[in-house]
Backbone as JSON, one array per atom type, in Angstrom:
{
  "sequence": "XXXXXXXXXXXXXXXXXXXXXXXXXXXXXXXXXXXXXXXXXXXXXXXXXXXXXXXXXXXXXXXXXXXXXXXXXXXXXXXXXXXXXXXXXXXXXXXXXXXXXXXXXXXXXXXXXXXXXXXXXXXXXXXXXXXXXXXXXXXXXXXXXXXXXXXXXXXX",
  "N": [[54.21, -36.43, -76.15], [55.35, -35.41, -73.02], [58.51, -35.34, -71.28], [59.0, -37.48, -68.47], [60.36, -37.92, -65.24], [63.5, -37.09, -63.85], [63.99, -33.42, -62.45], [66.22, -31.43, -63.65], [69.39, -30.3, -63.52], [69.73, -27.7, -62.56], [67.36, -27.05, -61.78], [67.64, -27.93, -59.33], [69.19, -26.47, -58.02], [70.46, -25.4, -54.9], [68.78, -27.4, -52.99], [69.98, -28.4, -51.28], [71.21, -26.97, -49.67], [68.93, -26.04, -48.18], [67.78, -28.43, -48.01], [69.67, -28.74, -45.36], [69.4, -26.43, -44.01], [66.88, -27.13, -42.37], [66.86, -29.34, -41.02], [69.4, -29.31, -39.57], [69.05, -27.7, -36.84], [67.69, -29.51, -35.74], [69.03, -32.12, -35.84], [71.33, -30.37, -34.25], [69.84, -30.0, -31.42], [69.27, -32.71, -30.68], [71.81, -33.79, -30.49], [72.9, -32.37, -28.23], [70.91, -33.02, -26.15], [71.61, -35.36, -25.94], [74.25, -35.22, -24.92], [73.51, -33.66, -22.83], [71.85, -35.54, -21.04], [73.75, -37.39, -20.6], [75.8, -35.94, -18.57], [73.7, -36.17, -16.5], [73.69, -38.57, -15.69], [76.72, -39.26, -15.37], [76.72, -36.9, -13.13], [74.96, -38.73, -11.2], [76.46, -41.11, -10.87], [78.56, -39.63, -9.78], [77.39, -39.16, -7.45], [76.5, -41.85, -6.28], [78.76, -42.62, -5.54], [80.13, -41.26, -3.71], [77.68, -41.76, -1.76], [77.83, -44.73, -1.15], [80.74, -44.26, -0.17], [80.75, -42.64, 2.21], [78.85, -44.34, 3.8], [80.08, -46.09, 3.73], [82.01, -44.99, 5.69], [80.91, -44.41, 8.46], [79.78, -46.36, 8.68], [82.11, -48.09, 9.85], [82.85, -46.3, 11.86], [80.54, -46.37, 13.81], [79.42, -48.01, 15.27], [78.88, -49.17, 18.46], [80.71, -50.88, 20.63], [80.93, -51.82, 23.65], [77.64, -51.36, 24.06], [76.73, -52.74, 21.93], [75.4, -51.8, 19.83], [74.21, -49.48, 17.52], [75.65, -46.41, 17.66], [75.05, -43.14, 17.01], [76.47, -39.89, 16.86], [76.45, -36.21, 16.98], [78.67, -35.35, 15.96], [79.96, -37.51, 14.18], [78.02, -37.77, 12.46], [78.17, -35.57, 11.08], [80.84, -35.66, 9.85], [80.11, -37.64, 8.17], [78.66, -36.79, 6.58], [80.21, -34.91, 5.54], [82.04, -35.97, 4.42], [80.56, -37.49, 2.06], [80.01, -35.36, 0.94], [81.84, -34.2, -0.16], [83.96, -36.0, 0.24], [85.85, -35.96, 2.49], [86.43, -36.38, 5.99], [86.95, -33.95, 8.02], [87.18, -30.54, 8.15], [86.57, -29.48, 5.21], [87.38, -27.23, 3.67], [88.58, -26.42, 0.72], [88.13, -28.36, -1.18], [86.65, -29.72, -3.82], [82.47, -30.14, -4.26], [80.84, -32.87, -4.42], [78.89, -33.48, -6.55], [77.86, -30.43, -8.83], [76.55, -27.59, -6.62], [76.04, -29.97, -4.67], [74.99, -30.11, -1.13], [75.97, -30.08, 2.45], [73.51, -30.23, 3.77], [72.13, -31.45, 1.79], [72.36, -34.32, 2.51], [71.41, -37.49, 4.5], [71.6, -39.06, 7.49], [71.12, -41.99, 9.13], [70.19, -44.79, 11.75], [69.58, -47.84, 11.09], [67.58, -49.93, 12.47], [69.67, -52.15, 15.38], [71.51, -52.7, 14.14], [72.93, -51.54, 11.51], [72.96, -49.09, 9.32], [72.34, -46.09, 7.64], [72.85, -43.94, 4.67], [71.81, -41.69, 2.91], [71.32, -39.55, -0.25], [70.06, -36.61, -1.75], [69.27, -35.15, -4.52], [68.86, -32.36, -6.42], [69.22, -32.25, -10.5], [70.41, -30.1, -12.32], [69.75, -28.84, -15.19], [71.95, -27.5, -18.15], [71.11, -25.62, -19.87], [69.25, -24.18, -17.85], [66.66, -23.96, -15.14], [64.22, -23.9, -15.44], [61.94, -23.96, -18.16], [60.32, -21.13, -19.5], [57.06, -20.49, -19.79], [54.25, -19.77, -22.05], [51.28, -19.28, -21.5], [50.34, -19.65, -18.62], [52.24, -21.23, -15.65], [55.78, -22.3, -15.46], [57.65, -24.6, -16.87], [59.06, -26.94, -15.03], [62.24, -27.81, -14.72], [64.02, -29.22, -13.44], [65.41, -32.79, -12.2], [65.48, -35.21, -9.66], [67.83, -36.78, -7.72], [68.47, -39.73, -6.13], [69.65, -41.44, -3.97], [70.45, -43.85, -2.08], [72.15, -45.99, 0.41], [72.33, -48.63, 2.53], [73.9, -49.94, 4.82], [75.54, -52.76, 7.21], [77.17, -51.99, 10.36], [80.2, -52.23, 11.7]],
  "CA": [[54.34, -36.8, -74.78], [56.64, -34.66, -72.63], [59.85, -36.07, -70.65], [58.85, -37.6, -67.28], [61.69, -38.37, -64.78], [64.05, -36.33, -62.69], [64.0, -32.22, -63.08], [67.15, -30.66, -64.08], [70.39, -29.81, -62.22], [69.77, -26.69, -62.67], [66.19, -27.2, -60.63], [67.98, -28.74, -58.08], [70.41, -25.87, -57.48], [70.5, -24.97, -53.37], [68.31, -27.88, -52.34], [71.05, -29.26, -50.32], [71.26, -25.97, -48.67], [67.7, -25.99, -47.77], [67.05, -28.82, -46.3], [70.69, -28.69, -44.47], [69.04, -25.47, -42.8], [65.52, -27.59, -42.26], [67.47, -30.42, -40.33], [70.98, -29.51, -38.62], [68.81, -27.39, -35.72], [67.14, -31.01, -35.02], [70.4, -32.88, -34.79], [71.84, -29.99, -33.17], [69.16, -30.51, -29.89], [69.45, -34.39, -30.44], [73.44, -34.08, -30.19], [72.82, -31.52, -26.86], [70.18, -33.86, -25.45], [72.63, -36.72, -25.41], [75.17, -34.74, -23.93], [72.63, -33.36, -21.36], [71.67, -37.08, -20.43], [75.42, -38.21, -20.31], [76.12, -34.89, -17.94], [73.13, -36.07, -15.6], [74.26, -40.2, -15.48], [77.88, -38.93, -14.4], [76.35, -36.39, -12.05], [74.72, -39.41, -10.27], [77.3, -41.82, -10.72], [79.53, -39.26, -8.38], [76.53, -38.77, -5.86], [76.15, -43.0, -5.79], [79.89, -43.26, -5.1], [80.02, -40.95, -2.51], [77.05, -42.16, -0.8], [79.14, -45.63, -1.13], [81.98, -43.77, 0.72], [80.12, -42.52, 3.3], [78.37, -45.23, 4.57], [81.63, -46.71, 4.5], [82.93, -44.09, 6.36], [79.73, -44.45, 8.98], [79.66, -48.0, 9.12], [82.86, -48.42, 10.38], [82.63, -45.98, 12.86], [79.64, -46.15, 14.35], [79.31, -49.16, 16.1], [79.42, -49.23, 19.9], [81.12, -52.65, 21.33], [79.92, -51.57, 24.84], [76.22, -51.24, 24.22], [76.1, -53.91, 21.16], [74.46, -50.99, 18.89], [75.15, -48.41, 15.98], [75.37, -45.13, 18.46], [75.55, -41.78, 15.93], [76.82, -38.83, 17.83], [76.39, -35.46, 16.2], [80.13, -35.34, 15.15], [79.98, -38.55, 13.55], [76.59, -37.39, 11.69], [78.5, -34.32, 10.67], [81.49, -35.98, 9.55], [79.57, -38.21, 7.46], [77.9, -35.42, 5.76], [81.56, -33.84, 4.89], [82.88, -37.17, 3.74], [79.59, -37.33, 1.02], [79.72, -34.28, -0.12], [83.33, -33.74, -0.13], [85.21, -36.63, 0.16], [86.79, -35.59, 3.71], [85.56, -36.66, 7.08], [86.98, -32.96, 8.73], [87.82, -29.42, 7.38], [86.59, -29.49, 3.45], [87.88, -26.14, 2.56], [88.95, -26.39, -0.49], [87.43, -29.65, -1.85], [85.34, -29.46, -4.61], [81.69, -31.24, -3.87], [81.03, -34.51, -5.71], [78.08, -32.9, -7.42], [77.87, -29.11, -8.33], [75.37, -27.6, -5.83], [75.58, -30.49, -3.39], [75.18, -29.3, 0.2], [75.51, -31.26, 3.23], [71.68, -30.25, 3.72], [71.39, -33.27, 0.7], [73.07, -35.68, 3.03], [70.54, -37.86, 5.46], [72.44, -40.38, 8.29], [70.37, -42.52, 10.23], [70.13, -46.08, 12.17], [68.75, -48.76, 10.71], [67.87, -51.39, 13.55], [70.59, -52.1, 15.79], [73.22, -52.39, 13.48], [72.66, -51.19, 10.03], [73.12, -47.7, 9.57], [71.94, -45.57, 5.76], [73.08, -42.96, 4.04], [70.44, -40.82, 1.77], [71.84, -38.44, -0.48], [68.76, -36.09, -2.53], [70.44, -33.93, -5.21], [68.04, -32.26, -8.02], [70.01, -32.09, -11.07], [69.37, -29.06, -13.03], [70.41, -28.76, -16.98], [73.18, -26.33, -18.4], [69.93, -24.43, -20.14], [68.35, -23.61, -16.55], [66.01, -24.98, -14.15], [62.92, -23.94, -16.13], [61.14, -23.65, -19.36], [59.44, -19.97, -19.09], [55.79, -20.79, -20.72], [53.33, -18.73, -22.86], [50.48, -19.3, -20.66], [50.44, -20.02, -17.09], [53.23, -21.54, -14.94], [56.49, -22.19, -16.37], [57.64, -25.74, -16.86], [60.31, -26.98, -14.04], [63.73, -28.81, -15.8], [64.74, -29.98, -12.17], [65.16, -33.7, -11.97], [65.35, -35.03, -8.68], [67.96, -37.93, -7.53], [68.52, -39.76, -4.96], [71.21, -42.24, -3.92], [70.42, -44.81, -0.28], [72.53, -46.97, 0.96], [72.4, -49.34, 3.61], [75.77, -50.92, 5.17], [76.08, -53.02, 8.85], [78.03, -51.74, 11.07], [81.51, -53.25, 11.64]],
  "C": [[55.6, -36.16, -74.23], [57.8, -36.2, -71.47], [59.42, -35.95, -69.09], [60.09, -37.85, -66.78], [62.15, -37.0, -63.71], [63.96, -34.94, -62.99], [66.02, -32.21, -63.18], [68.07, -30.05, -63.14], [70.21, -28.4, -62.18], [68.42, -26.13, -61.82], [66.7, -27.32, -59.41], [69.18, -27.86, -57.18], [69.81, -25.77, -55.61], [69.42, -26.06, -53.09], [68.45, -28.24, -51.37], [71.24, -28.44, -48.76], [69.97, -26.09, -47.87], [67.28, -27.13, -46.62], [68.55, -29.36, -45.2], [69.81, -27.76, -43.16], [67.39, -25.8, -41.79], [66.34, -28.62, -41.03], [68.35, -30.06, -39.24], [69.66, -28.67, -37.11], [67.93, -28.63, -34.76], [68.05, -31.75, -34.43], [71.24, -31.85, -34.27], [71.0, -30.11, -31.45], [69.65, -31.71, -29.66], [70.9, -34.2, -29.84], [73.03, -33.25, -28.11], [71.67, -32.42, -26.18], [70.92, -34.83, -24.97], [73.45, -36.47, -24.45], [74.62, -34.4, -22.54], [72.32, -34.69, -20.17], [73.11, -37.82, -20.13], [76.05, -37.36, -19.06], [75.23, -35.6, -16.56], [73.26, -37.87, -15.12], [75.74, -40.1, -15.02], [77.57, -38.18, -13.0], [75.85, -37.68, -10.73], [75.45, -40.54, -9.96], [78.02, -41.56, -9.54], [78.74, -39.25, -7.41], [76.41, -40.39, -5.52], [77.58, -43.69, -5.32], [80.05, -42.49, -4.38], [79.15, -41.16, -1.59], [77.38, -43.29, -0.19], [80.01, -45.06, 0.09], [81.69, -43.42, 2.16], [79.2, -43.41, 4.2], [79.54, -46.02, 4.96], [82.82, -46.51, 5.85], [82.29, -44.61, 7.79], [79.56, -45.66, 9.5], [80.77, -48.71, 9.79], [83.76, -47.9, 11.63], [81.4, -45.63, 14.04], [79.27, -47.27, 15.39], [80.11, -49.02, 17.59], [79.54, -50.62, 20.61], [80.16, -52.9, 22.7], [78.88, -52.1, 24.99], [75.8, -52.4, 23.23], [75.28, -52.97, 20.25], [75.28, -49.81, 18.0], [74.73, -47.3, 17.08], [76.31, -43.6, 17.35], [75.32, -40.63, 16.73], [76.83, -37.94, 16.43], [77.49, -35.08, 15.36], [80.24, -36.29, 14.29], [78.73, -38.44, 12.27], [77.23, -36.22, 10.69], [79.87, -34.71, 9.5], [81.62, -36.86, 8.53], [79.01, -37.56, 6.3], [79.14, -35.02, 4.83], [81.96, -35.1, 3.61], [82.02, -37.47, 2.08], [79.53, -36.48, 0.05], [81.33, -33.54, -0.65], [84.81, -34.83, -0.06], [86.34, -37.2, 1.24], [85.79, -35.58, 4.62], [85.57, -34.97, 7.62], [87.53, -31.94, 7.94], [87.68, -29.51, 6.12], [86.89, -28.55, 2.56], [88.79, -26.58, 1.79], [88.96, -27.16, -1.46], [86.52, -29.13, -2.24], [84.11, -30.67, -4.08], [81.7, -32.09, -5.21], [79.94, -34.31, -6.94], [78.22, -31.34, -7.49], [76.27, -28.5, -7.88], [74.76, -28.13, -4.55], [76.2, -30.02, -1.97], [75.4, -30.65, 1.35], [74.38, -31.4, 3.75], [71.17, -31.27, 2.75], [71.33, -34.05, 1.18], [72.0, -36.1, 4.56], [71.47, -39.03, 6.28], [71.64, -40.84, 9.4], [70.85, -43.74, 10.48], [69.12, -46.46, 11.62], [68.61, -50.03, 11.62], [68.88, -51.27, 14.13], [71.69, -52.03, 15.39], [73.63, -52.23, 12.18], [72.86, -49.58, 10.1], [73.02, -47.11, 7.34], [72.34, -44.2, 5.94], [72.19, -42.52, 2.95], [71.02, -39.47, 1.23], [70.32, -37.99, -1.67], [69.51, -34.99, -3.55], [69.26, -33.83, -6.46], [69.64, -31.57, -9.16], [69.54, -31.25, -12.02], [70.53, -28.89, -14.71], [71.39, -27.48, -17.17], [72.07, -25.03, -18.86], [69.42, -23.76, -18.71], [67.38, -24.28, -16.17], [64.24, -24.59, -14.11], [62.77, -23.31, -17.41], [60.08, -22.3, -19.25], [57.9, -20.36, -20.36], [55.3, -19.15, -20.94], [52.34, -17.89, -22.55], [50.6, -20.09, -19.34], [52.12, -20.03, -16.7], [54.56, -21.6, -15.79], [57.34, -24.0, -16.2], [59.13, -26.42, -16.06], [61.36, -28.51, -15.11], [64.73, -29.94, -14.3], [64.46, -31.6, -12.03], [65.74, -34.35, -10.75], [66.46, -36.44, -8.49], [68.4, -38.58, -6.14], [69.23, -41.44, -5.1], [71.04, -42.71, -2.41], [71.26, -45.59, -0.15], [72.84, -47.37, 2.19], [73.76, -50.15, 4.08], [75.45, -51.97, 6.76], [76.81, -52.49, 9.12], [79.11, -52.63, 11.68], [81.67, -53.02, 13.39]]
}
Protein backbone atom coordinates (compact mmCIF):
# COMPACT_ATOMS: atom_id res chain seq x y z
CA UNK A 1 0.00 0.00 0.00
CA UNK A 2 1.59 3.28 -1.09
CA UNK A 3 1.79 6.58 1.21
CA UNK A 4 -1.47 8.61 1.02
CA UNK A 5 -1.40 12.18 2.47
CA UNK A 6 0.20 15.44 1.50
CA UNK A 7 2.76 15.51 -1.74
CA UNK A 8 6.17 16.64 -1.07
CA UNK A 9 7.75 20.09 -0.54
CA UNK A 10 9.41 19.69 -3.27
CA UNK A 11 5.81 19.26 -5.29
CA UNK A 12 4.74 22.20 -3.78
CA UNK A 13 7.63 24.37 -4.98
CA UNK A 14 6.11 27.86 -6.76
CA UNK A 15 2.50 27.16 -5.83
CA UNK A 16 2.39 30.23 -3.82
CA UNK A 17 3.59 32.03 -6.81
CA UNK A 18 0.88 30.73 -8.91
CA UNK A 19 -1.93 31.28 -7.35
CA UNK A 20 -0.50 34.86 -6.03
CA UNK A 21 -0.53 35.61 -9.95
CA UNK A 22 -4.26 33.83 -10.24
CA UNK A 23 -5.66 36.22 -7.45
CA UNK A 24 -3.80 39.71 -6.78
CA UNK A 25 -5.42 41.05 -10.41
CA UNK A 26 -8.94 40.31 -8.56
CA UNK A 27 -8.09 42.17 -5.39
CA UNK A 28 -6.33 44.60 -7.40
CA UNK A 29 -10.00 45.70 -9.27
CA UNK A 30 -11.80 45.02 -5.84
CA UNK A 31 -9.22 47.53 -4.05
CA UNK A 32 -9.84 50.15 -7.33
CA UNK A 33 -13.58 49.56 -7.22
CA UNK A 34 -13.72 50.70 -3.63
CA UNK A 35 -11.73 53.56 -4.28
CA UNK A 36 -13.84 54.34 -7.42
CA UNK A 37 -17.09 54.19 -5.18
CA UNK A 38 -15.45 56.30 -2.32
CA UNK A 39 -14.28 58.97 -5.26
CA UNK A 40 -18.06 59.05 -6.51
CA UNK A 41 -19.81 59.38 -2.62
CA UNK A 42 -17.34 62.45 -2.02
CA UNK A 43 -18.03 63.75 -5.50
CA UNK A 44 -21.73 63.97 -4.41
CA UNK A 45 -21.28 64.83 -0.99
CA UNK A 46 -19.58 68.26 -2.50
CA UNK A 47 -22.48 68.66 -5.15
CA UNK A 48 -25.21 68.08 -1.96
CA UNK A 49 -23.36 70.74 0.05
CA UNK A 50 -23.26 73.16 -2.45
CA UNK A 51 -26.72 72.75 -3.49
CA UNK A 52 -27.25 73.32 0.50
CA UNK A 53 -25.32 76.63 0.00
CA UNK A 54 -27.09 77.80 -2.68
CA UNK A 55 -30.42 77.56 -1.75
CA UNK A 56 -29.19 79.22 1.17
CA UNK A 57 -27.80 81.73 -0.75
CA UNK A 58 -31.37 82.01 -2.84
CA UNK A 59 -33.55 81.72 -0.05
CA UNK A 60 -32.42 84.53 1.63
CA UNK A 61 -32.42 86.68 -1.12
CA UNK A 62 -35.17 86.17 -2.96
CA UNK A 63 -38.03 87.11 -1.17
CA UNK A 64 -39.95 90.26 -2.07
CA UNK A 65 -41.60 92.05 1.20
CA UNK A 66 -43.53 94.34 -1.24
CA UNK A 67 -45.36 91.76 -3.29
CA UNK A 68 -45.42 88.93 -0.39
CA UNK A 69 -43.59 86.44 -2.99
CA UNK A 70 -40.15 84.72 -3.93
CA UNK A 71 -39.38 87.20 -7.12
CA UNK A 72 -36.02 85.58 -9.06
CA UNK A 73 -34.48 88.15 -11.28
CA UNK A 74 -31.95 86.92 -13.79
CA UNK A 75 -28.99 88.19 -11.63
CA UNK A 76 -30.13 86.49 -8.69
CA UNK A 77 -30.64 83.16 -10.92
CA UNK A 78 -27.12 83.72 -12.12
CA UNK A 79 -25.62 84.34 -8.90
CA UNK A 80 -27.06 81.31 -7.56
CA UNK A 81 -25.62 79.26 -10.23
CA UNK A 82 -21.94 80.79 -9.35
CA UNK A 83 -22.46 80.27 -5.66
CA UNK A 84 -23.24 76.16 -6.54
CA UNK A 85 -20.79 75.62 -8.62
CA UNK A 86 -18.19 77.71 -7.16
CA UNK A 87 -18.84 78.73 -3.91
CA UNK A 88 -19.06 82.64 -4.86
CA UNK A 89 -22.18 84.57 -5.55
CA UNK A 90 -19.98 87.10 -8.24
CA UNK A 91 -16.70 86.84 -10.28
CA UNK A 92 -15.50 82.93 -9.82
CA UNK A 93 -12.28 83.27 -11.61
CA UNK A 94 -10.18 81.37 -10.03
CA UNK A 95 -12.35 79.06 -7.83
CA UNK A 96 -12.14 75.64 -8.35
CA UNK A 97 -15.86 73.99 -9.04
CA UNK A 98 -17.23 71.78 -6.25
CA UNK A 99 -17.28 68.86 -8.64
CA UNK A 100 -14.74 68.39 -11.58
CA UNK A 101 -16.72 69.16 -14.78
CA UNK A 102 -19.53 70.97 -12.99
CA UNK A 103 -20.93 73.79 -15.12
CA UNK A 104 -23.41 76.26 -14.18
CA UNK A 105 -25.49 74.58 -17.14
CA UNK A 106 -25.89 71.65 -14.05
CA UNK A 107 -27.43 74.26 -11.84
CA UNK A 108 -31.54 74.58 -12.07
CA UNK A 109 -33.25 77.71 -9.79
CA UNK A 110 -36.80 77.91 -9.67
CA UNK A 111 -40.02 78.99 -7.44
CA UNK A 112 -41.70 76.74 -5.62
CA UNK A 113 -45.24 78.28 -4.72
CA UNK A 114 -45.09 81.59 -3.30
CA UNK A 115 -42.41 81.18 -1.07
CA UNK A 116 -40.30 78.17 -1.42
CA UNK A 117 -37.73 78.40 -3.86
CA UNK A 118 -35.29 74.84 -5.19
CA UNK A 119 -32.17 74.35 -6.23
CA UNK A 120 -31.42 71.21 -8.74
CA UNK A 121 -28.00 70.41 -9.31
CA UNK A 122 -27.53 67.23 -12.29
CA UNK A 123 -23.84 66.21 -12.43
CA UNK A 124 -22.95 62.73 -14.29
CA UNK A 125 -20.03 61.38 -12.58
CA UNK A 126 -17.67 59.72 -14.84
CA UNK A 127 -14.81 57.12 -13.48
CA UNK A 128 -10.92 57.78 -13.60
CA UNK A 129 -10.98 54.70 -16.37
CA UNK A 130 -13.33 56.82 -18.83
CA UNK A 131 -16.84 57.31 -19.60
CA UNK A 132 -17.18 54.04 -21.54
CA UNK A 133 -16.47 50.42 -21.84
CA UNK A 134 -15.54 50.04 -25.78
CA UNK A 135 -17.49 46.56 -26.61
CA UNK A 136 -16.74 43.62 -28.99
CA UNK A 137 -19.99 43.73 -30.62
CA UNK A 138 -22.28 46.55 -31.02
CA UNK A 139 -22.51 49.73 -28.89
CA UNK A 140 -20.09 50.36 -26.27
CA UNK A 141 -21.18 50.26 -22.67
CA UNK A 142 -21.66 53.95 -21.01
CA UNK A 143 -19.66 54.27 -17.26
CA UNK A 144 -21.57 57.69 -16.76
CA UNK A 145 -23.57 57.72 -13.60
CA UNK A 146 -25.91 60.38 -13.30
CA UNK A 147 -26.54 62.51 -9.90
CA UNK A 148 -28.57 64.73 -8.80
CA UNK A 149 -28.85 66.86 -5.67
CA UNK A 150 -32.71 69.12 -4.98
CA UNK A 151 -33.27 71.12 -2.46
CA UNK A 152 -36.09 72.97 -1.32
CA UNK A 153 -35.68 76.00 1.30
CA UNK A 154 -38.60 78.96 2.18
CA UNK A 155 -37.76 82.01 1.58
CA UNK A 156 -36.73 84.31 4.48
Amino acid sequence: MGRCGFKSVRAQRGLAMVELALTLPLLVLLMLTFAEFGRMLFQYNSMEQASRDAGRYVASQAWNSTLGTVQLSTALIAQTRNVAVYGVPANPNGYPAAAPGLTTGNVTVSAVGTDHVRVSIAYTFVPVIGSSIPALFGSSVPLGLLLTSTVVMRAL
